[in-house]
C-alpha positions in Angstrom: -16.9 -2.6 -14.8 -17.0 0.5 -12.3 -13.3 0.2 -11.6 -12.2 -0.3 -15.0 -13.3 2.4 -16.4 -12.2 4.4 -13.4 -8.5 2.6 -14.1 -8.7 4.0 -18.0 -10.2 7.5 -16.6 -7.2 7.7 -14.3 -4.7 6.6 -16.8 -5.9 8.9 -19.2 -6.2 12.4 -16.9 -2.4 11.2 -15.5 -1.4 11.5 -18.6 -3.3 14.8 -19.9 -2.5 16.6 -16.9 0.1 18.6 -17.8 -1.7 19.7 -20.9 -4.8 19.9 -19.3 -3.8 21.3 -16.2 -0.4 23.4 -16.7 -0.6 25.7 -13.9 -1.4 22.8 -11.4 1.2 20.7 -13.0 3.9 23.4 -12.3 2.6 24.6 -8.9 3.6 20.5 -7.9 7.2 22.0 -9.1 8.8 18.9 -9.1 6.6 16.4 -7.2 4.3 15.9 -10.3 6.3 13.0 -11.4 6.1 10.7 -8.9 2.4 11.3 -8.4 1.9 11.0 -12.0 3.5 7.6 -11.9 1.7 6.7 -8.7 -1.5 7.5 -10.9 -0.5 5.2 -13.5 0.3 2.2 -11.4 -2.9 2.5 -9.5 -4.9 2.9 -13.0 -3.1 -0.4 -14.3 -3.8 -2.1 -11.2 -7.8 -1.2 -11.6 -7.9 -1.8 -15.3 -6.4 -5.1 -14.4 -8.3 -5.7 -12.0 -11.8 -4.5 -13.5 -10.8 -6.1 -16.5 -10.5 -9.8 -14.3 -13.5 -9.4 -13.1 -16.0 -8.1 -15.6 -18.4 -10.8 -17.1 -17.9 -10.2 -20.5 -21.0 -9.7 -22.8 -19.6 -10.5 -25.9 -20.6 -9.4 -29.4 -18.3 -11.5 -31.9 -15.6 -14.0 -31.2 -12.0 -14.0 -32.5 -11.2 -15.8 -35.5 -8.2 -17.0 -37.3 -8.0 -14.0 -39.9 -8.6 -11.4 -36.7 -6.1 -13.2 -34.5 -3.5 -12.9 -37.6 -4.3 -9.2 -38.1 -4.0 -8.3 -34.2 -0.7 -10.8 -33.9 1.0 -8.3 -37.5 -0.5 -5.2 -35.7 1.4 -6.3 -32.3 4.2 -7.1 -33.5 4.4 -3.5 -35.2 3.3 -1.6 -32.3 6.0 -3.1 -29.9 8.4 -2.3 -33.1 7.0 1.5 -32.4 7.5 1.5 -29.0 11.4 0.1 -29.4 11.5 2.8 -32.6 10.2 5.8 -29.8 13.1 4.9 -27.3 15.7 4.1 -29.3 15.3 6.8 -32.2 15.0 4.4 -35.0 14.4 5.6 -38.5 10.6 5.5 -38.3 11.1 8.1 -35.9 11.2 10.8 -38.7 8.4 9.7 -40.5 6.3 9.2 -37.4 5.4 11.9 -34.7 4.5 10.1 -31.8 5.5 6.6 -32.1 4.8 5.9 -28.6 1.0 7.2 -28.8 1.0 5.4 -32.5 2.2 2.4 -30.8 -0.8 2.3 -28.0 -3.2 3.4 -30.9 -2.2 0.5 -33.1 -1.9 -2.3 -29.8 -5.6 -0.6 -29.0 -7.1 -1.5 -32.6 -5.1 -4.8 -32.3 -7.2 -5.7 -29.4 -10.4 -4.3 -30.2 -10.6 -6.8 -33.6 -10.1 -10.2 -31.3 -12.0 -8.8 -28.0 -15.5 -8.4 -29.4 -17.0 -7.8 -25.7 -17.8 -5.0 -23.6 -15.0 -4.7 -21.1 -12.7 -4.9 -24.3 -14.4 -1.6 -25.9 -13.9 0.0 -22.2 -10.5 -0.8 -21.7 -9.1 -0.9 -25.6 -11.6 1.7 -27.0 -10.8 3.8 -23.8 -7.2 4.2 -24.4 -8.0 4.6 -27.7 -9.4 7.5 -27.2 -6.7 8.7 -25.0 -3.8 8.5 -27.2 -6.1 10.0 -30.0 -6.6 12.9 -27.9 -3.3 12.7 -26.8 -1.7 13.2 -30.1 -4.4 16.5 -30.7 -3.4 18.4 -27.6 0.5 17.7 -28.0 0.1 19.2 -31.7 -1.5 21.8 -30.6 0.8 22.9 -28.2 4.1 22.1 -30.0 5.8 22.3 -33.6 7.6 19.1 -34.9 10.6 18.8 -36.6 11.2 15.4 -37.7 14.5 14.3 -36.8 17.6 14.0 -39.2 21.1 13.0 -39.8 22.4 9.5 -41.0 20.7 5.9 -40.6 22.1 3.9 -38.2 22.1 0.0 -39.7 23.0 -1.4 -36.2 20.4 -0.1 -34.7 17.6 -0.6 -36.7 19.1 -4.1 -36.0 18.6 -4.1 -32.2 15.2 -1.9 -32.6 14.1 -5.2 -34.4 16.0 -7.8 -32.6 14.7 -6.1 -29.0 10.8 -5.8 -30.7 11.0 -10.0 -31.7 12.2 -10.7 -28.6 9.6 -8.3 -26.0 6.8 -9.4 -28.5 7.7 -13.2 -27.4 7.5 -12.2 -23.8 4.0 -10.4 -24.2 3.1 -13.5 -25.9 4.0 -15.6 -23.3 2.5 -13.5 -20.3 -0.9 -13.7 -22.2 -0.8 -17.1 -22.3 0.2 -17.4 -18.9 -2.9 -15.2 -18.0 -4.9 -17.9 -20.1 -5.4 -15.7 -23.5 -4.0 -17.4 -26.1 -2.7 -15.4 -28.8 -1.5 -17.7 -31.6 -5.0 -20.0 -32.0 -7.3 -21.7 -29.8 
């Protein structure tokens, strides 16, 4: 359990650094971003890690109805995370797709993993991307962005969510963690 809430602690100060820490962050001038993605892959190697071996307590088990909820909820946070790259239209109605997206996948998870190691991990980066959002509003005024629809794509935003939410499906079974039934 130790290292994975180290791997979410890491992930989550990585992340909030610059925020948190701006003088440090530009004192690195430059050399922040590869330590910041050194931090990251080290925190997803311990989450995955600490996640693999936790013995999970668990609290409820995943049912049908949950399952179904977490599998529409996926689905739209990988549509958020195409939307946040490729400026699709949700991107004016939405601030921070990308931290929407991780909110959403994290609320996803937390319905079908009713154990402890799943509130650590999915309730930890919860929390980040919530605080996430605060500190980034804080900081910065938005204007949502504007101009013309572009129907093509939307298309691909769609086309490219169907197709990475079949490959996330397929590396969780391949892990053992079925996500369409038993």
């Amino acid at each position: 359990m130790a290292l994975l809430i180290l791997g979410v602690l890491i992930w989550s100060l990585a992340h909030m650094a610059e925020r948190i820490f701006p003088g440090f962050h530009r004192a690195l001038r430059g050399a922040e971003r590869p330590m910041v993605g050194a931090l990251v892959l080290v925190s997803v190697v311990l989450m995955f890690i600490g996640w693999r071996a936790t013995d999970p307590t668990f609290l409820w088990a995943p049912n049908a109805a949950l399952k179904g909820i977490n599998n529409l909820l996926m689905l739209f946070a990988v549509y958020l995370f195409a939307a946040s790259g490729m400026k699709l239209w949700i991107t004016r109605k939405i601030r921070h797709p990308q931290l929407t997206g991780v909110k959403t996948w994290a609320i996803a998870h937390l319905l079908v993993n009713g154990d402890i190691p799943g509130f650590v991990l999915f309730g930890g980066l919860l929390i980040w991307a919530v605080l996430e959002v605060i500190l980034i509003n804080r900081q910065t005024k938005w204007t949502p962005p504007t101009g013309p629809v572009n129907v093509g794509k939307e298309i691909g935003g769609i086309v490219g969510t169907l197709i990475v939410y079949a490959a996330i499906a397929g590396i969780h079974y391949w892990f053992g963690y079925p996500v369409f039934g038993a």
